[in-house]
VOKE-393416 format. One line per 5 residues: number of its first residue (from 1); their letters; for each residue x, y, z of N, C-alpha, C. Coordinates in steps of 0.05 Angstrom, whole numbers, m for minus. Atoms other than C-alpha are relative to their C-alpha. Layout:
NUM) A) X Y Z X Y Z X Y Z ~ ...
***
This chain:
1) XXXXX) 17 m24 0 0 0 0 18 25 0 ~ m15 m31 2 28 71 m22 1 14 34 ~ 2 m18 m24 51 115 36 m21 21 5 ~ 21 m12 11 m6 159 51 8 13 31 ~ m5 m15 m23 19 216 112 m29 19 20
6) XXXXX) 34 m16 m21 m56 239 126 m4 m9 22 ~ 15 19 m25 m92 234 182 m22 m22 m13 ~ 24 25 10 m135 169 173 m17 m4 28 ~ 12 1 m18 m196 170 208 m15 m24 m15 ~ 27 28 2 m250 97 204 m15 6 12
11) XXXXX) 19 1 m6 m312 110 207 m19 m26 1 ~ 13 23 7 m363 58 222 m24 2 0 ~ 24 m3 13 m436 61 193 m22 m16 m1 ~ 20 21 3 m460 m4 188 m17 3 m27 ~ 15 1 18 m522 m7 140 7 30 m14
16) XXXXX) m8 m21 18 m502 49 85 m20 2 m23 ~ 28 5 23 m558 29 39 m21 28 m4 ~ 7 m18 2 m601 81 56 3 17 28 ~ 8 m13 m25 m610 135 103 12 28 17 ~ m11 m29 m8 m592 200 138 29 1 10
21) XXXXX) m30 7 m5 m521 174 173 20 2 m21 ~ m19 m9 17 m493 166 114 m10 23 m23 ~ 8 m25 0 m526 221 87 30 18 6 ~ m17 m22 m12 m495 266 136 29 0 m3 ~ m17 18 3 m430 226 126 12 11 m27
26) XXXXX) m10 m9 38 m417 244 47 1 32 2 ~ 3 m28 2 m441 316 65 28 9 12 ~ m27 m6 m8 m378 324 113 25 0 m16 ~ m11 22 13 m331 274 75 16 21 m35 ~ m3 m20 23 m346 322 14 7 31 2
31) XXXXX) m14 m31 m10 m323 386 45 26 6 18 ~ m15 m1 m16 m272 367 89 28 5 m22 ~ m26 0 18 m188 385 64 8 m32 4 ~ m7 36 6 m174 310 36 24 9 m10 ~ m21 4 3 m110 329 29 22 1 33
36) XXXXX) m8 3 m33 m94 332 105 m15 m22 18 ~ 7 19 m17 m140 276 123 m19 m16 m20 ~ 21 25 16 m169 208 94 m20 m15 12 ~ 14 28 m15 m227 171 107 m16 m24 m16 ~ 1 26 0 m240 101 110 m28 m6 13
41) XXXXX) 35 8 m14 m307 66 125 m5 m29 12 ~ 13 34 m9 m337 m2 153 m33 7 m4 ~ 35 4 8 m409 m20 127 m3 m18 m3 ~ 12 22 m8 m455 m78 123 6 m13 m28 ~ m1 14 23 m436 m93 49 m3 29 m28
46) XXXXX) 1 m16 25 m440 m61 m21 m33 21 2 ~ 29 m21 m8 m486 m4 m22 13 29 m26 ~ 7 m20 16 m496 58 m72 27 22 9 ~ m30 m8 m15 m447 85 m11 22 3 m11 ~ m15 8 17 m392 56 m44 12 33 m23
51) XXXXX) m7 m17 13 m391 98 m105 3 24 7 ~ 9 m30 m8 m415 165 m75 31 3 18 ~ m22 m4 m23 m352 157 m24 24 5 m18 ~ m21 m8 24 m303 141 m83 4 22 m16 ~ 9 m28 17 m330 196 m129 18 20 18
56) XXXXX) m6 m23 m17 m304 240 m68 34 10 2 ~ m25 4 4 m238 207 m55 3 m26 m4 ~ m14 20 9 m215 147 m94 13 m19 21 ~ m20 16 m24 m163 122 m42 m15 0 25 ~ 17 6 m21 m215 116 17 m9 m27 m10
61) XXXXX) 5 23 m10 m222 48 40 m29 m13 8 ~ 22 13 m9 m287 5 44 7 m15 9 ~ m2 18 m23 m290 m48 98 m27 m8 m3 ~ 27 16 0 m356 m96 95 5 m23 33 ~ 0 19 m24 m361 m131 164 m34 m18 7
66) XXXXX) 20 1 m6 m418 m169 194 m17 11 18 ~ 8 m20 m16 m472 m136 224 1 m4 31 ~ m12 8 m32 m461 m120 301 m26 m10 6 ~ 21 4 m14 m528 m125 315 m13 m42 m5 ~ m5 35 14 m523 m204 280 10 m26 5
71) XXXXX) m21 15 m23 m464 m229 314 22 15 3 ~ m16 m18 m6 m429 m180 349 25 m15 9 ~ m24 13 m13 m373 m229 375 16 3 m38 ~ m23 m1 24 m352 m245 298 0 32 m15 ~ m2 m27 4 m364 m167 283 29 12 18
76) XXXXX) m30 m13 m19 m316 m151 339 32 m6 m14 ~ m30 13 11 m257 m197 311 0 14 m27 ~ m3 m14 25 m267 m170 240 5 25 m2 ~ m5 m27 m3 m264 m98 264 29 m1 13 ~ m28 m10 m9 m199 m106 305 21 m8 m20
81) XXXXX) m20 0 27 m171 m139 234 4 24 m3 ~ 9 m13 17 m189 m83 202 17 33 15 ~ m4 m22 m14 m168 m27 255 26 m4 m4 ~ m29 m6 m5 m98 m51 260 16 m1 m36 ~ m5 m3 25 m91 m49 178 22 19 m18
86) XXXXX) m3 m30 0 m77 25 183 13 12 22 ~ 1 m12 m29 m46 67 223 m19 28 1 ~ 8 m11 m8 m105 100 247 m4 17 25 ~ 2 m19 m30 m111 159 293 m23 m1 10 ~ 35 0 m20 m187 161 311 m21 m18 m19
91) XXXXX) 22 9 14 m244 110 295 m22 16 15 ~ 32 m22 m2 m317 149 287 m27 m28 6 ~ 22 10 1 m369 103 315 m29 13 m5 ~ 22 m8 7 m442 124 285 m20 m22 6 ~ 13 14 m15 m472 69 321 m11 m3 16
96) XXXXX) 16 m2 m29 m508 92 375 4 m13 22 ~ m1 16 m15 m517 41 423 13 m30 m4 ~ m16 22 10 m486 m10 382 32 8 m5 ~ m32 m12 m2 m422 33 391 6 m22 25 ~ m16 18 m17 m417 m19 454 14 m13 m6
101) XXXXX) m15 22 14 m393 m70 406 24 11 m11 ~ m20 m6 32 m351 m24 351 18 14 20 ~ m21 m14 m12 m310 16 402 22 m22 10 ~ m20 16 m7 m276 m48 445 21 1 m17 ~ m24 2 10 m241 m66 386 24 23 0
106) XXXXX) m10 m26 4 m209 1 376 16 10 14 ~ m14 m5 m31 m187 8 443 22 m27 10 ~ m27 13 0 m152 m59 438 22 m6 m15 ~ m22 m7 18 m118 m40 380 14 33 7 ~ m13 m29 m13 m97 24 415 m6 26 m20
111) XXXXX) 1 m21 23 m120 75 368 m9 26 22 ~ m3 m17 m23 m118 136 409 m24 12 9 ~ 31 m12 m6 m184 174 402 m28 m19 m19 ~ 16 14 m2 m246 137 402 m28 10 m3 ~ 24 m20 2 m312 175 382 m32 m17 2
116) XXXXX) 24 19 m10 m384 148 404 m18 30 m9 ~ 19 m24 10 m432 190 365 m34 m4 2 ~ 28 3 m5 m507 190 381 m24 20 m21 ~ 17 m9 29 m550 196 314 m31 5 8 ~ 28 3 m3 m624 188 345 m8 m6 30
121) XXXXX) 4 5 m28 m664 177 411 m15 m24 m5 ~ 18 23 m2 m701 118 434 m11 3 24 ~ 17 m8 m20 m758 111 475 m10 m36 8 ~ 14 35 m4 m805 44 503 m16 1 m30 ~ 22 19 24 m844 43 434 33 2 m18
126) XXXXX) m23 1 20 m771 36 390 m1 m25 2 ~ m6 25 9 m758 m21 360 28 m11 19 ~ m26 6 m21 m709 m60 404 2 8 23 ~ m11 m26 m39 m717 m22 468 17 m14 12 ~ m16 10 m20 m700 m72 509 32 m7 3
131) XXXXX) m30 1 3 m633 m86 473 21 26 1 ~ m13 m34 m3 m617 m5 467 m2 m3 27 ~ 5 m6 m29 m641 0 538 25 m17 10 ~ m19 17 m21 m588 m50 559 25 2 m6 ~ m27 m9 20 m530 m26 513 10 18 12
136) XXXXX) 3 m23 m4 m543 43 529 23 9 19 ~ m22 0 m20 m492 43 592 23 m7 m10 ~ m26 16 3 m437 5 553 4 27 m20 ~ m3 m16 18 m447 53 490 24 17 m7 ~ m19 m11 3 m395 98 502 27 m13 28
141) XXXXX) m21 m2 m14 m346 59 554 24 m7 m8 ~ m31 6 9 m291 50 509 11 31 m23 ~ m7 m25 17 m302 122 480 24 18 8 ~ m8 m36 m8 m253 185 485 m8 20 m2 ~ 7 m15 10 m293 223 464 m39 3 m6
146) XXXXX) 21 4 3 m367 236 459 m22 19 m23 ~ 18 m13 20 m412 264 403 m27 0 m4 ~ 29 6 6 m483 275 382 m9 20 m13 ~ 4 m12 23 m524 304 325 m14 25 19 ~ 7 m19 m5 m559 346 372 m9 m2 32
151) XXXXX) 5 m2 m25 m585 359 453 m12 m22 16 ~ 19 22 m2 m640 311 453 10 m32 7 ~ m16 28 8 m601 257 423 24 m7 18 ~ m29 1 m16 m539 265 466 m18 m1 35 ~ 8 7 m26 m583 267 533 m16 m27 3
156) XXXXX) 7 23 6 m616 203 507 24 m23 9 ~ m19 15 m12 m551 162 507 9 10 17 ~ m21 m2 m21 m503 190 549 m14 14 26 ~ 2 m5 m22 m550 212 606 14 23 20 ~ m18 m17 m9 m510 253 658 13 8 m13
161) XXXXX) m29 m12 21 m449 258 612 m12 13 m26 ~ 4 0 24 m497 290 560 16 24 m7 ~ m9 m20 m11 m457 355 580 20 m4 m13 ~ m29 3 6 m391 327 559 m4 m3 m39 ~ 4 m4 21 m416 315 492 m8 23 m28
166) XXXXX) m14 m20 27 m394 349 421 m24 m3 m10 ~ 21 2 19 m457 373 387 11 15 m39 ~ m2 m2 26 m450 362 312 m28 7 m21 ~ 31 m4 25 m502 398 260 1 m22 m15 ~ 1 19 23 m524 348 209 m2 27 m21
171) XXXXX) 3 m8 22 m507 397 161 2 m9 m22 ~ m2 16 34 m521 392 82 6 26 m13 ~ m14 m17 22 m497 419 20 m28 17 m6 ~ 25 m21 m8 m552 476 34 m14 1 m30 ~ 13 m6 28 m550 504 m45 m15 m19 m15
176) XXXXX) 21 27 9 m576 433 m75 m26 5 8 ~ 22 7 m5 m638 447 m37 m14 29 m5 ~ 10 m23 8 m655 521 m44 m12 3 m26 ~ 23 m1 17 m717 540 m82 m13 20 m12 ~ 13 m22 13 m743 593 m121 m27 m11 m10
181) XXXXX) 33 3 m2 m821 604 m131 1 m21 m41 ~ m2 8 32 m800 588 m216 6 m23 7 ~ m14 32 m8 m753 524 m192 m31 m21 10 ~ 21 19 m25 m814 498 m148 m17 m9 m29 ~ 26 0 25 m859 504 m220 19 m16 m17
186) XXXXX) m12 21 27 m810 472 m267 1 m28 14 ~ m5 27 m16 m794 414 m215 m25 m14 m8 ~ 26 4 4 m871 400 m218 m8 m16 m26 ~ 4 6 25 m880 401 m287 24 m12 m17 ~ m16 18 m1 m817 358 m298 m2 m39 3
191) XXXXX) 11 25 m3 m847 309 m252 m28 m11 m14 ~ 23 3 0 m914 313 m280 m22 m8 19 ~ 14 m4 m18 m943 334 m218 m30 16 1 ~ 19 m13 m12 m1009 357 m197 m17 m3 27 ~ 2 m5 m19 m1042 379 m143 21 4 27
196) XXXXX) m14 m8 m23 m1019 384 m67 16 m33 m3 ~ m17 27 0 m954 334 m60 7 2 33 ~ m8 m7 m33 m943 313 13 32 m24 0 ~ m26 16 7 m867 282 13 13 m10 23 ~ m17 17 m33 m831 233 62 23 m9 m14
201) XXXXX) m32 10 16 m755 216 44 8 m16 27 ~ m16 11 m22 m716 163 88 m9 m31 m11 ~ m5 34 8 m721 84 97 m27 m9 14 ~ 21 10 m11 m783 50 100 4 m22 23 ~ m15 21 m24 m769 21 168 m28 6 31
206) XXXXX) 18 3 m22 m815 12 231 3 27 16 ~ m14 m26 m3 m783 75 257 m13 27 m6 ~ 8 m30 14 m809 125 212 m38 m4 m7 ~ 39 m2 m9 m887 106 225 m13 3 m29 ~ 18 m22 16 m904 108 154 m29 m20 m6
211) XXXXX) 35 11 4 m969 63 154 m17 14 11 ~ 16 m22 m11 m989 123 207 m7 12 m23 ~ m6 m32 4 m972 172 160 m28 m11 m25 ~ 15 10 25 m1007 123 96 m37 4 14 ~ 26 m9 m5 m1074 127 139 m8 31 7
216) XXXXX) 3 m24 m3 m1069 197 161 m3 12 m33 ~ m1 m9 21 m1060 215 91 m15 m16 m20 ~ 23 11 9 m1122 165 67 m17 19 9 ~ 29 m14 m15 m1174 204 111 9 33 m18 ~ m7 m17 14 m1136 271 71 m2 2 m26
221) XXXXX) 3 4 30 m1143 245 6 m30 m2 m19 ~ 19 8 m3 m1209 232 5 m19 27 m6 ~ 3 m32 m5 m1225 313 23 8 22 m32 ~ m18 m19 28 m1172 340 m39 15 m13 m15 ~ m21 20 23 m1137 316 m99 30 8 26
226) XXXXX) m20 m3 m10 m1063 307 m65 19 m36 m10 ~ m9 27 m1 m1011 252 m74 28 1 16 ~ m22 12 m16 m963 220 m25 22 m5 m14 ~ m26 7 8 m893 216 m42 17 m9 13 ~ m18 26 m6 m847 159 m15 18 m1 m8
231) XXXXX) m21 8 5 m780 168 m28 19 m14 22 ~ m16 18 m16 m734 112 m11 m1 m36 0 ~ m3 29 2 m731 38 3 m2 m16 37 ~ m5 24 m28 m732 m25 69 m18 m2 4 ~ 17 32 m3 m759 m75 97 m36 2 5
236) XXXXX) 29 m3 m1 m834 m52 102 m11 10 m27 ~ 16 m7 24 m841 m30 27 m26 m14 m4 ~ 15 13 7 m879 m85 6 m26 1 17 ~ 33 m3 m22 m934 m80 67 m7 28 m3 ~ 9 m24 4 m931 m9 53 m19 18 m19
241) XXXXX) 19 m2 13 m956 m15 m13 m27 m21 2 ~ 31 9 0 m1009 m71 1 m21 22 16 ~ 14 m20 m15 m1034 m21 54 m9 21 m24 ~ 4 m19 17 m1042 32 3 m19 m12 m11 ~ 22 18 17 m1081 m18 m40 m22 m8 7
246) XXXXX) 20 7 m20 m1120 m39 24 m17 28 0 ~ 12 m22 7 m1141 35 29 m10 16 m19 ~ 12 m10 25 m1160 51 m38 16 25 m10 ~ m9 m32 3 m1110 111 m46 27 m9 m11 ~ m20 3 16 m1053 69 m90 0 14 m23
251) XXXXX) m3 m28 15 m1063 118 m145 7 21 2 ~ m9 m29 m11 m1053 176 m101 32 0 14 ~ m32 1 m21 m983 149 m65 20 m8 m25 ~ m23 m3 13 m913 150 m111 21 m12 19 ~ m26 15 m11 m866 97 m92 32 7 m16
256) XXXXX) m22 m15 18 m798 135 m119 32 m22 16 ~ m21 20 m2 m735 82 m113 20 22 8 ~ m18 m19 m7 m673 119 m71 7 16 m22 ~ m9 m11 25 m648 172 m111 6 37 12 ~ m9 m27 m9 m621 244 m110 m27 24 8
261) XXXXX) 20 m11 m6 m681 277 m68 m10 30 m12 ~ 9 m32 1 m671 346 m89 m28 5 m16 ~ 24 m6 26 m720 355 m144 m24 m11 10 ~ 34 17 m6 m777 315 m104 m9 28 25 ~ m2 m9 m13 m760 365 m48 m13 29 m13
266) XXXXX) 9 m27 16 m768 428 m97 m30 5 m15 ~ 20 4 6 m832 396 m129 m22 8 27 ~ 21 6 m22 m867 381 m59 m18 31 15 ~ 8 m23 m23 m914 427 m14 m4 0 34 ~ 1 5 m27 m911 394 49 19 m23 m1
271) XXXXX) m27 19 m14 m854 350 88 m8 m17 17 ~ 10 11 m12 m880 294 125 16 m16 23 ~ m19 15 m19 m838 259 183 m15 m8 22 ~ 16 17 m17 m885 211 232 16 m14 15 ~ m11 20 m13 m827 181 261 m10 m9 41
276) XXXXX) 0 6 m25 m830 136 325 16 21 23 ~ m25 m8 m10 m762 161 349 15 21 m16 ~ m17 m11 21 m713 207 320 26 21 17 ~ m17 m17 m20 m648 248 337 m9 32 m13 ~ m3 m17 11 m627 309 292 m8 m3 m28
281) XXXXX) 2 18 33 m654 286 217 1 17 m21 ~ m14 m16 21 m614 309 159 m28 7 m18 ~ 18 2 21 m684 296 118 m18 31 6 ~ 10 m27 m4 m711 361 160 12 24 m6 ~ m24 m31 23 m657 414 140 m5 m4 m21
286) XXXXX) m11 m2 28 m656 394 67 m39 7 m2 ~ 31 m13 10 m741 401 68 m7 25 4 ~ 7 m26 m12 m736 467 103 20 23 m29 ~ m16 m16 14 m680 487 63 m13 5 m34 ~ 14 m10 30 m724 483 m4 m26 9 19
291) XXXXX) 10 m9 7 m770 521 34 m32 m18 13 ~ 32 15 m15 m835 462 65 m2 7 25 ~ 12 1 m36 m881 470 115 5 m33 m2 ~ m10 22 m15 m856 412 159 m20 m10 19 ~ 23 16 m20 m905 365 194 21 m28 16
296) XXXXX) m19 20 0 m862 325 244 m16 m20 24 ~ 8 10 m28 m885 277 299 8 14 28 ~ m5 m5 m10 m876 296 365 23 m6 15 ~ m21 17 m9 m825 245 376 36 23 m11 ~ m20 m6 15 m776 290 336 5 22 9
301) XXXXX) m9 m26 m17 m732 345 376 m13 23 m21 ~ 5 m29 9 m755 420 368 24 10 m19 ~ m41 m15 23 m673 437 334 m11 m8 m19 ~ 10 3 20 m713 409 281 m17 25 m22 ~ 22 m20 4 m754 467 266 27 28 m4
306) XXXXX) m17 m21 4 m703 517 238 m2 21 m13 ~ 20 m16 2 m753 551 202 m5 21 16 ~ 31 m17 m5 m805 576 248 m22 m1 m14 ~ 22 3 21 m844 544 200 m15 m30 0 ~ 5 31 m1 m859 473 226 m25 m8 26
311) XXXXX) 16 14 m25 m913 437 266 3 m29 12 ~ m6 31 m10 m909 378 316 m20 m17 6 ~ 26 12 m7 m963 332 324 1 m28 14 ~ m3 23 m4 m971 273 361 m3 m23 m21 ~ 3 15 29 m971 204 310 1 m27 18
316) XXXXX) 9 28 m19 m1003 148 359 m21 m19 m16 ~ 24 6 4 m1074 141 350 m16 3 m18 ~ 19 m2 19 m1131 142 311 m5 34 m15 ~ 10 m33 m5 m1152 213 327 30 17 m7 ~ m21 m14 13 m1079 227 314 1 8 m29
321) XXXXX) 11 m4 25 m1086 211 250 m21 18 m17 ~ 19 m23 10 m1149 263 234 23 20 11 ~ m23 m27 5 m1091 311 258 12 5 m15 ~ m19 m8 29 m1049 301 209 m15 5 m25 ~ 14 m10 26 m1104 297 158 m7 30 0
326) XXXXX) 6 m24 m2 m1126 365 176 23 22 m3 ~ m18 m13 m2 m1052 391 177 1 2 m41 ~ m6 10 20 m1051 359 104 m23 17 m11 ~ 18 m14 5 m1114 399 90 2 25 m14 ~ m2 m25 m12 m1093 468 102 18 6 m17
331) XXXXX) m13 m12 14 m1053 518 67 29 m5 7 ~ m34 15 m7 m976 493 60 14 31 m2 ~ m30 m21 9 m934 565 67 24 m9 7 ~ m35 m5 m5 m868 569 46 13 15 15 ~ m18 m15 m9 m809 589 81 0 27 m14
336) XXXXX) m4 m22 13 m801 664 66 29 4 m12 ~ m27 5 m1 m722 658 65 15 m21 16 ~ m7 24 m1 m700 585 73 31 3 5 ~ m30 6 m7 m621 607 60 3 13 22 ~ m9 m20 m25 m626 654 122 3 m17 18
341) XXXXX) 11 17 m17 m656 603 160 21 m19 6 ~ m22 21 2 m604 542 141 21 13 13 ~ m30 m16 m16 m545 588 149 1 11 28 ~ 3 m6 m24 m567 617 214 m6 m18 22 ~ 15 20 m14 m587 555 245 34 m12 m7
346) XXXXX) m30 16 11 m513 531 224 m2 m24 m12 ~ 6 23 18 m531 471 175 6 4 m27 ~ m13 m4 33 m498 503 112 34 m22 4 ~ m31 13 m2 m436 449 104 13 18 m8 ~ m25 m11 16 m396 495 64 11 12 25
351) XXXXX) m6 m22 m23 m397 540 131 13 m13 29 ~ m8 12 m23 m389 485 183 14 m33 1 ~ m19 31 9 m342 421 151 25 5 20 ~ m19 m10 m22 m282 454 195 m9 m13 26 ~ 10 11 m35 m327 434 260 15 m26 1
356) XXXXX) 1 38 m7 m309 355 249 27 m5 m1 ~ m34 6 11 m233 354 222 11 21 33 ~ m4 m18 m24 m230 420 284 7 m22 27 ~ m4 7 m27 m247 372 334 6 m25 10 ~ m17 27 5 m214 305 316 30 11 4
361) XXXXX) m32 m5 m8 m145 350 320 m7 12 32 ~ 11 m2 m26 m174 373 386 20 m18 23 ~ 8 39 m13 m181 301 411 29 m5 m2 ~ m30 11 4 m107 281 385 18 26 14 ~ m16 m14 m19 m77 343 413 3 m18 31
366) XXX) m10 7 m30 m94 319 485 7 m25 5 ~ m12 32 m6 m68 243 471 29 13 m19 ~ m22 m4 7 m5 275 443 32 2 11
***
């Protein structure tokens, strides 16, 4: 292997397939000086990832392990291969609570700084509780270091120590998403859109509540021409669309295969997010940033709302559901100035890629 004098940081990701982590992940990745520092990844296998990472920098390293959450014992041994490969200065766990597993190794390959980053919260209705709930204490004990996308999320895991933790924006490449009243009309008539479009981006996963959102947005459909938009992919597609079919409103919902959101984002008039759980979610900056009224569950921190333009609704029950239809109802205003908003809320990457490379030399200063 060529000599390569950067700093090398490994990140680990896990599932890269879809979703806001790596998301937020490329947005950095792609702004950071790659000529002072390389990064390297670990993920669950070939994924779309892949290219998008290469495209960036060529000589960054993929790593495919098995999943921790699968068999974290042969996950462990394959990560301390993998750690001592390189000489790396800091691995980036983005594992939440499954950072119990991905840090050990790390720490017995001596790699100096150790990062335990906290992407989302969990509650008693999350999937897994009981295994998060019992992680949760180990999560960061092999960290140096503690991170989290935002207040919520960081007092979720780390409890007491949420104090000690480095809050990271999920910033994005802001311009991609900025919208002009013309942009919003060509997008439209591009897609061959009509009427009101209500838009959800992320991974069809138990998580993001969208059979709530598919009935909330039956009892809405019903009232006004509108159609649901579904961008993305996992493991509940398929029941997602029989449900649709069950409800009579598969005509009105748009199953859109992952893909570069902007343009669904610029089309849409409303932002939908029903999640169970959630931390800081990249999918809410980039909808605000073109500009949607934002409909989020209640589950989903207020830092979300960077606007002043967003409502939170509960996304339980029945009667929940007529909430959201009635939100879905109602007149969608746009953001008045979306780039003020982004930039002032600090979620423009161009403005805040320095934060992450800043505080990795930080971290190695004081193990120096």
């Amino acid at each position: 292997m060529e000599k390569d004098n950067r700093r090398k940081i490994i990140h680990i990701i896990g599932n890269a397939r879809i979703g806001g982590v790596a998301a937020f992940l490329l947005n950095y990745f792609g702004n950071i000086d790659r000529e002072k520092y390389r990064f390297d990844f670990v993920t669950y296998g070939e994924s779309e990832f892949d290219e998008k990472a290469h495209a960036i920098d060529p000589s960054s390293r993929i790593f495919y392990i098995t999943p921790l959450d699968k068999n974290p014992i042969k996950a462990m041994r394959e990560l301390k291969r993998i750690f001592r490969s390189d000489d790396y200065c800091a691995v980036h766990s983005h594992m939440t609570t499954l950072s119990a597993f991905a840090l050990p190794p790390a720490a017995r390959a001596k790699i100096p700084v150790r990062i335990c980053h906290a992407h989302s919260t969990f509650d008693k209705n999350s999937d897994h509780y009981l295994v998060k709930k019992l992680l949760r204490p180990f999560a960061a004990a092999k960290a140096t270091a503690r991170m989290a996308c935002g207040k919520k999320a960081a007092e979720n895991l780390y409890g007491k120590k949420a104090e000690q933790a480095f809050i990271l924006p999920n910033a994005i490449t802001a311009e991609r998403f900025y919208c002009t009243d013309e942009e919003h009309l060509a997008a439209r008539k591009a897609l061959g859109a009509e009427g009101k479009i209500i838009l959800f981006v992320g991974r069809f996963v138990y998580q993001k509540n969208l059979f709530f959102l598919l009935n909330a947005f039956s009892v809405a459909a019903k009232k006004e021409k509108m159609t649901l938009v579904l961008v993305g992919d996992g493991a509940d597609k398929e029941a997602l669309f029989a449900q649709a079919q069950k409800l009579g409103i598969l005509d009105c919902v748009r199953f859109v295969p992952p893909c570069d959101p902007a343009i669904w984002y610029k089309a849409a008039n409303v932002f939908a997010l029903p999640s169970r759980y959630e931390g800081m979610p990249v999918v809410a900056v980039e909808a605000q940033a073109a500009g949607l009224f934002c409909i989020f569950s209640d589950a989903v921190t207020r830092e979300a709302d960077i606007g002043g333009n967003s409502v939170f609704l509960p996304a339980r029950t029945e009667s929940d559901e007529l909430l959201w239809a009635e939100e879905f109802l109602k007149d969608a205003p746009r953001l008045s100035d979306a780039k003020s908003a982004v930039e002032n809320a600090g979620f423009d990457i161009a403005k805040q890629a320095h934060l992450l490379t800043d505080f990795y030399e930080r971290e190695l200063m004081k193990r120096s």
